[in-house]
C-alpha positions as CSV (number, residue, x, y, z in Angstrom):
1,X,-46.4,6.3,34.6
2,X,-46.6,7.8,38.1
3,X,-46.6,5.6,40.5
4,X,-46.2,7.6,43.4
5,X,-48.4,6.7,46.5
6,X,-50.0,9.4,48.7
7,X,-51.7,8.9,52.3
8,X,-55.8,9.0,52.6
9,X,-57.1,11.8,54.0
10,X,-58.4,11.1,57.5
11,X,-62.1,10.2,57.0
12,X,-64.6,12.9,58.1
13,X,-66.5,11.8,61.7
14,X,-69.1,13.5,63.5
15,X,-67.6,16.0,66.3
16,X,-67.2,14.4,69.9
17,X,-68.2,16.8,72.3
18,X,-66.6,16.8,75.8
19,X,-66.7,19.8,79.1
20,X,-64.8,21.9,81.1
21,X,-66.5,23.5,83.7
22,X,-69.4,25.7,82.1
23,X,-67.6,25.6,78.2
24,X,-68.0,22.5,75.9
25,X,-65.6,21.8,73.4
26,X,-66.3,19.9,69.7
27,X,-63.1,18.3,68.1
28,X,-63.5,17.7,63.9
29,X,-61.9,15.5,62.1
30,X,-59.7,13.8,64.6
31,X,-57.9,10.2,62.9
32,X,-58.1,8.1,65.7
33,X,-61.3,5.8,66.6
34,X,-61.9,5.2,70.2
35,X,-61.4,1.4,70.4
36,X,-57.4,2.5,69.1
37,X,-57.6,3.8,73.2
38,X,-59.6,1.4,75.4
39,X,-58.1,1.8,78.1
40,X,-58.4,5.5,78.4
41,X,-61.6,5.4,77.1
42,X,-62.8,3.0,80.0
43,X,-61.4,5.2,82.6
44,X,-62.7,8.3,81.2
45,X,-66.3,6.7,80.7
46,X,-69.0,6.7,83.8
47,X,-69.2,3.5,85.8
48,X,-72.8,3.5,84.0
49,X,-71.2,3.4,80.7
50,X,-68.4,1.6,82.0
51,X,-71.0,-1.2,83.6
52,X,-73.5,-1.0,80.1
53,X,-70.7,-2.0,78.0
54,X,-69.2,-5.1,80.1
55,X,-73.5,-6.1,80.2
56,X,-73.4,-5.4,76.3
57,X,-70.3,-7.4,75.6
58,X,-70.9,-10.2,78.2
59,X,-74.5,-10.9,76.7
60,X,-73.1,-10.4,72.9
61,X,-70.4,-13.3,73.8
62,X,-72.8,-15.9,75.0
63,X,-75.1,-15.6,72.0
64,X,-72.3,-15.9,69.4
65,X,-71.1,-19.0,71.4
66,X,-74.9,-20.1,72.1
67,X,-75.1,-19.8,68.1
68,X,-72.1,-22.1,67.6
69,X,-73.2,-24.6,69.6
70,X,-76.3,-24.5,68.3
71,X,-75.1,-24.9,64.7
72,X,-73.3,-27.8,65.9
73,X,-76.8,-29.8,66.1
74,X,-77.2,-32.7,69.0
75,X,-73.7,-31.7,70.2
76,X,-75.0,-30.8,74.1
77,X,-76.1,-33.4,76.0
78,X,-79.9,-33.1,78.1
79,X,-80.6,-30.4,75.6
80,X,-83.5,-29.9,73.6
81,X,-82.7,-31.0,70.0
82,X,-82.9,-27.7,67.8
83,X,-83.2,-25.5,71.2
84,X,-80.8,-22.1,71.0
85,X,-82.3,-21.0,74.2
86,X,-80.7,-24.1,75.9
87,X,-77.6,-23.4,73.7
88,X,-77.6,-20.2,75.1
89,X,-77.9,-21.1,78.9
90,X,-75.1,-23.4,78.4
91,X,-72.6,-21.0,77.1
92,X,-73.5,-18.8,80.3
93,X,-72.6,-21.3,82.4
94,X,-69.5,-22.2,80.5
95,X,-68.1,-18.6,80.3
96,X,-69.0,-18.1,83.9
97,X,-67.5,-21.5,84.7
98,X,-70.8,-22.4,86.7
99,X,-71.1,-26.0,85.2
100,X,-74.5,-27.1,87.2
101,X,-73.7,-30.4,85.1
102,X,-77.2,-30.7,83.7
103,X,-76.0,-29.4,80.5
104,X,-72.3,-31.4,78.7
105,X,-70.5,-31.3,75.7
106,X,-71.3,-34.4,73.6
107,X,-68.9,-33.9,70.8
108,X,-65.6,-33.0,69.9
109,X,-67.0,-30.2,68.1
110,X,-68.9,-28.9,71.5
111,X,-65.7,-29.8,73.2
112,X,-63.4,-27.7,71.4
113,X,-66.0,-24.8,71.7
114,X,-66.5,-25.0,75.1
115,X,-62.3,-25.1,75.1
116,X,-62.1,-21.8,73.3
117,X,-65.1,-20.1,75.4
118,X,-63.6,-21.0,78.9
119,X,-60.4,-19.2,77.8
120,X,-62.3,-16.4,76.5
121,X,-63.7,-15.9,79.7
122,X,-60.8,-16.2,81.5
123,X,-59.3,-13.3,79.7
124,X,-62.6,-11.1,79.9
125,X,-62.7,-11.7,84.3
126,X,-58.7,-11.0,83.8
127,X,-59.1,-7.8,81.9
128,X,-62.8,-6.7,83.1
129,X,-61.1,-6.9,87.3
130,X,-57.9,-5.0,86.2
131,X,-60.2,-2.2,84.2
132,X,-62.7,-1.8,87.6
133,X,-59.6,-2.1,89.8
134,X,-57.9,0.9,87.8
135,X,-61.1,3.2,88.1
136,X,-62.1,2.3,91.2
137,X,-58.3,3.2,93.3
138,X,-58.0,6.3,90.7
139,X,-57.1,9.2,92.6
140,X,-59.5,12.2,92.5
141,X,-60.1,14.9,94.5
142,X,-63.8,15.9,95.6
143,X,-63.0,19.5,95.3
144,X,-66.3,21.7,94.6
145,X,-65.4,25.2,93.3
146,X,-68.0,28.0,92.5
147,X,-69.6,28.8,89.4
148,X,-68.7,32.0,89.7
149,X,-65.5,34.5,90.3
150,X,-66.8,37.7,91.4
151,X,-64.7,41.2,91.0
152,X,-65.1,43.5,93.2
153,X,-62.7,45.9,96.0
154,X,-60.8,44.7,98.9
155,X,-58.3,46.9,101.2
156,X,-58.6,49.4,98.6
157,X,-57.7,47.2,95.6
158,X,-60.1,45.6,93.2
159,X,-59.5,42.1,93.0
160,X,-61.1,38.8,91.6
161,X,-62.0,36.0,93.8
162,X,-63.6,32.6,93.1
163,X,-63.5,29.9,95.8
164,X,-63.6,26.1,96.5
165,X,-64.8,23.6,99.2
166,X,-63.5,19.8,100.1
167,X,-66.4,17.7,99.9
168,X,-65.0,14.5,101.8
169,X,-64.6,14.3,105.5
170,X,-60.7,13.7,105.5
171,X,-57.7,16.5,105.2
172,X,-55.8,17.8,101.8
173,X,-52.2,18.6,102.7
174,X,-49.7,20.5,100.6
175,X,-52.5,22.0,98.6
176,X,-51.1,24.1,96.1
177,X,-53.6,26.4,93.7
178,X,-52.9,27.9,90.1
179,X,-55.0,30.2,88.1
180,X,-54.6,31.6,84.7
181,X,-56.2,33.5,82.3
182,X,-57.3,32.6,78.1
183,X,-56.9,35.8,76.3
184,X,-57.1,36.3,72.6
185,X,-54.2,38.8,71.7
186,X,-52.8,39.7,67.8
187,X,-49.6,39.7,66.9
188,X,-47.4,42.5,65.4
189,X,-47.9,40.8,61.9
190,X,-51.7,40.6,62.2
191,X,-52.1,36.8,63.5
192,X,-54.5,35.8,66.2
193,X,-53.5,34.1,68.8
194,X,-54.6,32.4,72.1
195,X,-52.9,32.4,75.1
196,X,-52.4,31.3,78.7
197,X,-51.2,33.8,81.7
198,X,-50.8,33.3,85.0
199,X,-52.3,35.0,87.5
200,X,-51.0,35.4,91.0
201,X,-52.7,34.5,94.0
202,X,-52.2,36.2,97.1
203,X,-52.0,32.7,99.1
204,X,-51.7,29.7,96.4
205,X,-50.4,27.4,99.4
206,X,-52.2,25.5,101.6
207,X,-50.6,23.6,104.2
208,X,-54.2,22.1,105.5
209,X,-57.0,22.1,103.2
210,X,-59.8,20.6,105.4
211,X,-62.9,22.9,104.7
212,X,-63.0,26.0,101.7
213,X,-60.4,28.4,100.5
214,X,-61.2,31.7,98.9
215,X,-58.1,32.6,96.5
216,X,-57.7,35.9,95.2
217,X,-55.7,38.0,92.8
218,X,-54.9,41.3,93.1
219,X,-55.5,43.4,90.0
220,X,-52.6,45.7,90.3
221,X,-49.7,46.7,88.5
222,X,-48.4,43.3,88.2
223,X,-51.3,41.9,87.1
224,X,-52.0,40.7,83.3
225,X,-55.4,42.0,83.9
226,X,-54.0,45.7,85.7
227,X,-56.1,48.4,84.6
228,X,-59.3,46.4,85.4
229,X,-61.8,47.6,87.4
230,X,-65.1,46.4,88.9
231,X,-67.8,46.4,85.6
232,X,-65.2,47.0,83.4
233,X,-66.1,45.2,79.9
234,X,-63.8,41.4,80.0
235,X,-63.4,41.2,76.2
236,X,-60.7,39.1,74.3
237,X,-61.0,37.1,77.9
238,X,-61.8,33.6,76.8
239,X,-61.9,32.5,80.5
240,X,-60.1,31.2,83.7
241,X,-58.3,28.0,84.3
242,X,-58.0,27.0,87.7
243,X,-56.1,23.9,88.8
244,X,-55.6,22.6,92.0
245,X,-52.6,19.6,93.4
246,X,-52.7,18.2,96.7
247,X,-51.7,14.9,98.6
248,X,-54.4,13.0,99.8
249,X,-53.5,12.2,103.4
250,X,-56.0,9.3,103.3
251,X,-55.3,7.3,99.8
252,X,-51.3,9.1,100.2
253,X,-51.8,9.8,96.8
254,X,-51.9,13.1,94.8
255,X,-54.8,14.3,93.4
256,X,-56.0,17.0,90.7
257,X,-58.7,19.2,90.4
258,X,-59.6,21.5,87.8
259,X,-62.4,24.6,86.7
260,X,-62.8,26.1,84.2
261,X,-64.2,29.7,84.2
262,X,-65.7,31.1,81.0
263,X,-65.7,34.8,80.9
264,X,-69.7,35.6,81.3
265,X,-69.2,33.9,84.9
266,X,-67.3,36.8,86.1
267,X,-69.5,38.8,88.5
268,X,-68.7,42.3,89.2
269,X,-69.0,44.2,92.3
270,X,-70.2,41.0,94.3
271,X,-68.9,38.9,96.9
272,X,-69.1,35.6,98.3
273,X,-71.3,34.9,101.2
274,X,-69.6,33.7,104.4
275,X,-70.1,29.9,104.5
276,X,-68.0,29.5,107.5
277,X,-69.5,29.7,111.2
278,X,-67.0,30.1,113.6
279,X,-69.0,32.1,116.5
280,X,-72.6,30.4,116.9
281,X,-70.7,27.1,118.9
282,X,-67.6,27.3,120.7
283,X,-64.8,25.8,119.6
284,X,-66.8,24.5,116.8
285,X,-66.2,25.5,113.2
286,X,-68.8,24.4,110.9
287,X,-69.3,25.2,107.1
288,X,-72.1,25.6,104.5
289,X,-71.9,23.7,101.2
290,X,-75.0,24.6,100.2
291,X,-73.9,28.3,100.5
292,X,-70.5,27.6,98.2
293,X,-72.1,29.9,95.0
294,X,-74.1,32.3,97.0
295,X,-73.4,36.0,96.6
296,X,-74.2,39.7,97.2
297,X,-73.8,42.7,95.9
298,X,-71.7,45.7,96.6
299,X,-72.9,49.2,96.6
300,X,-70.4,51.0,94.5
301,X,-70.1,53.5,97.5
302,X,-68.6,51.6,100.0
303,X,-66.8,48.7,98.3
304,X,-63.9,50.1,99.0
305,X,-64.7,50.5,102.7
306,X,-66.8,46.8,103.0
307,X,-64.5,44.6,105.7
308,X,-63.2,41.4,105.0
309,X,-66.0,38.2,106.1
310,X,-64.2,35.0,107.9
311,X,-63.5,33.5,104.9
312,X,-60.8,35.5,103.8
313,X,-59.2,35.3,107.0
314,X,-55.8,32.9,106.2
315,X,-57.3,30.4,108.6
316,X,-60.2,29.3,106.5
317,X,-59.1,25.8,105.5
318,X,-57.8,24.9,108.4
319,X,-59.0,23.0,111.6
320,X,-58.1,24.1,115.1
């Protein structure tokens, strides 16, 4: 008789949905629950989320151990006889290690719960401050990019341009940008495939990054995406990846941002509106957020002619 043992097929679960920029994404099938990655999951969540489920857990743990000591009859001294509300208050104050001392074991039985819960809650302040610690100091990088990348001519040369903006008050130094495009190709034997190229920027350094930066590729020769020109068709173009590293000169830590551009955000013969005012004040240099995904069109005429606006200068990201 065959004995022969063979591994269960991972068990079907509905599809977790997650975003990048404008796409969402929908994994099947995946063999791993999340309580196998707490940790990750609790950094990942919203502090909402994050909050709802310490709430959820804390209140869930004082009526299991208010039940216990409930069941354990007259075992709480000044407590109602029979009462699981009072059951219920003193677990709160025993996980919390309040002790208001109206409210005391009477029995071993309450003693040796009231043993077990004070450890438990030890562990739960233990684990819940090194959770909130962890998310709170995470690194991030309030970078704001646009929702669009607009194509269009510059210096002669069509080119495609998205942009992005610091939202905090403090400097990014070292900023260093990277942008590549998601194309589906076939191979020579007929198999599709998907696959990442890079694009080159014309600047994809930044030694100061304290207001916006407008990066640009060049689609010439050297470009993956050579032979386009403003309105032409973007198919087999699944989209843009942009990904930005630079050291926080606040936290000294490094941070990450990241975008991701489907292709029906590509604008053609557009460009950005100047959201940088260096002229109305003197010595002043002020910028726009609200203006960070504002466009306007090109006449096809004189694209190639239109002069470049402040923020393609190579100073736009830097203070005086």
């Amino acid at each position: 008789m065959d004995t022969k043992f063979t591994k269960p097929a991972p068990l079907a679960r509905p599809p977790s949905a997650y975003g990048v920029g404008r796409s969402r994404f929908e994994i099947k099938n995946l063999d791993q629950r999340w309580f196998m990655d707490m940790y990750h999951y609790m950094l990942a969540v919203s502090w909402r989320t994050l909050l709802a489920w310490f709430f959820s857990v804390y209140v869930a743990t004082n009526a299991l151990f208010g039940f216990l000591y409930w069941l354990g009859g007259n075992a709480i001294a000044n407590a109602r006889p029979g009462s699981y509300a009072d059951a219920f208050w003193f677990s709160v104050q025993t996980y919390a290690t309040i002790g208001y001392g109206g409210m005391t074991p009477a029995t071993t039985y309450a003693h040796v719960l009231v043993t077990l819960e004070a450890f438990v809650g030890m562990m739960a302040m233990a684990l819940g401050t090194g959770i909130v610690f962890s998310k709170f100091s995470r690194p991030t990088a309030r970078i704001a990019f646009s929702d669009n990348i607009v194509v269009h001519v510059r210096n002669s040369l069509p080119v495609l341009e998205f942009r992005l903006a610091n939202q905090r008050r403090g400097s990014l130094s070292d900023a260093s940008m990277k942008l590549s495009v998601i194309r589906d190709e076939v191979t020579a034997e007929g198999q599709p495939m998907r696959r990442a190229q890079p694009l080159e920027l014309e600047r994809s350094q930044m030694p100061i990054l304290s207001l916006a930066w407008n990066l640009i590729h060049v689609l010439d020769e050297r470009s993956p995406l050579r032979g386009i020109a403003p309105g032409d068709s973007m198919k087999d173009i699944v989209g843009f990846v942009a990904s930005l590293t630079a050291h926080d000169d606040t936290s000294a830590d490094t941070v990450h941002a990241r975008q991701f551009y489907v292709a029906d955000a590509v604008l053609h013969n557009m460009r950005f509106l100047d959201m940088i005012d260096a002229t109305t004040e003197p010595g002043v240099i002020t910028i726009d957020h609200s203006l960070l995904n504002e466009v306007s069109p090109i006449l096809r005429a004189d694209s190639s002619l239109a002069p470049p606006v402040a923020s393609d200068a190579d100073s736009e990201g830097m203070l005086p």
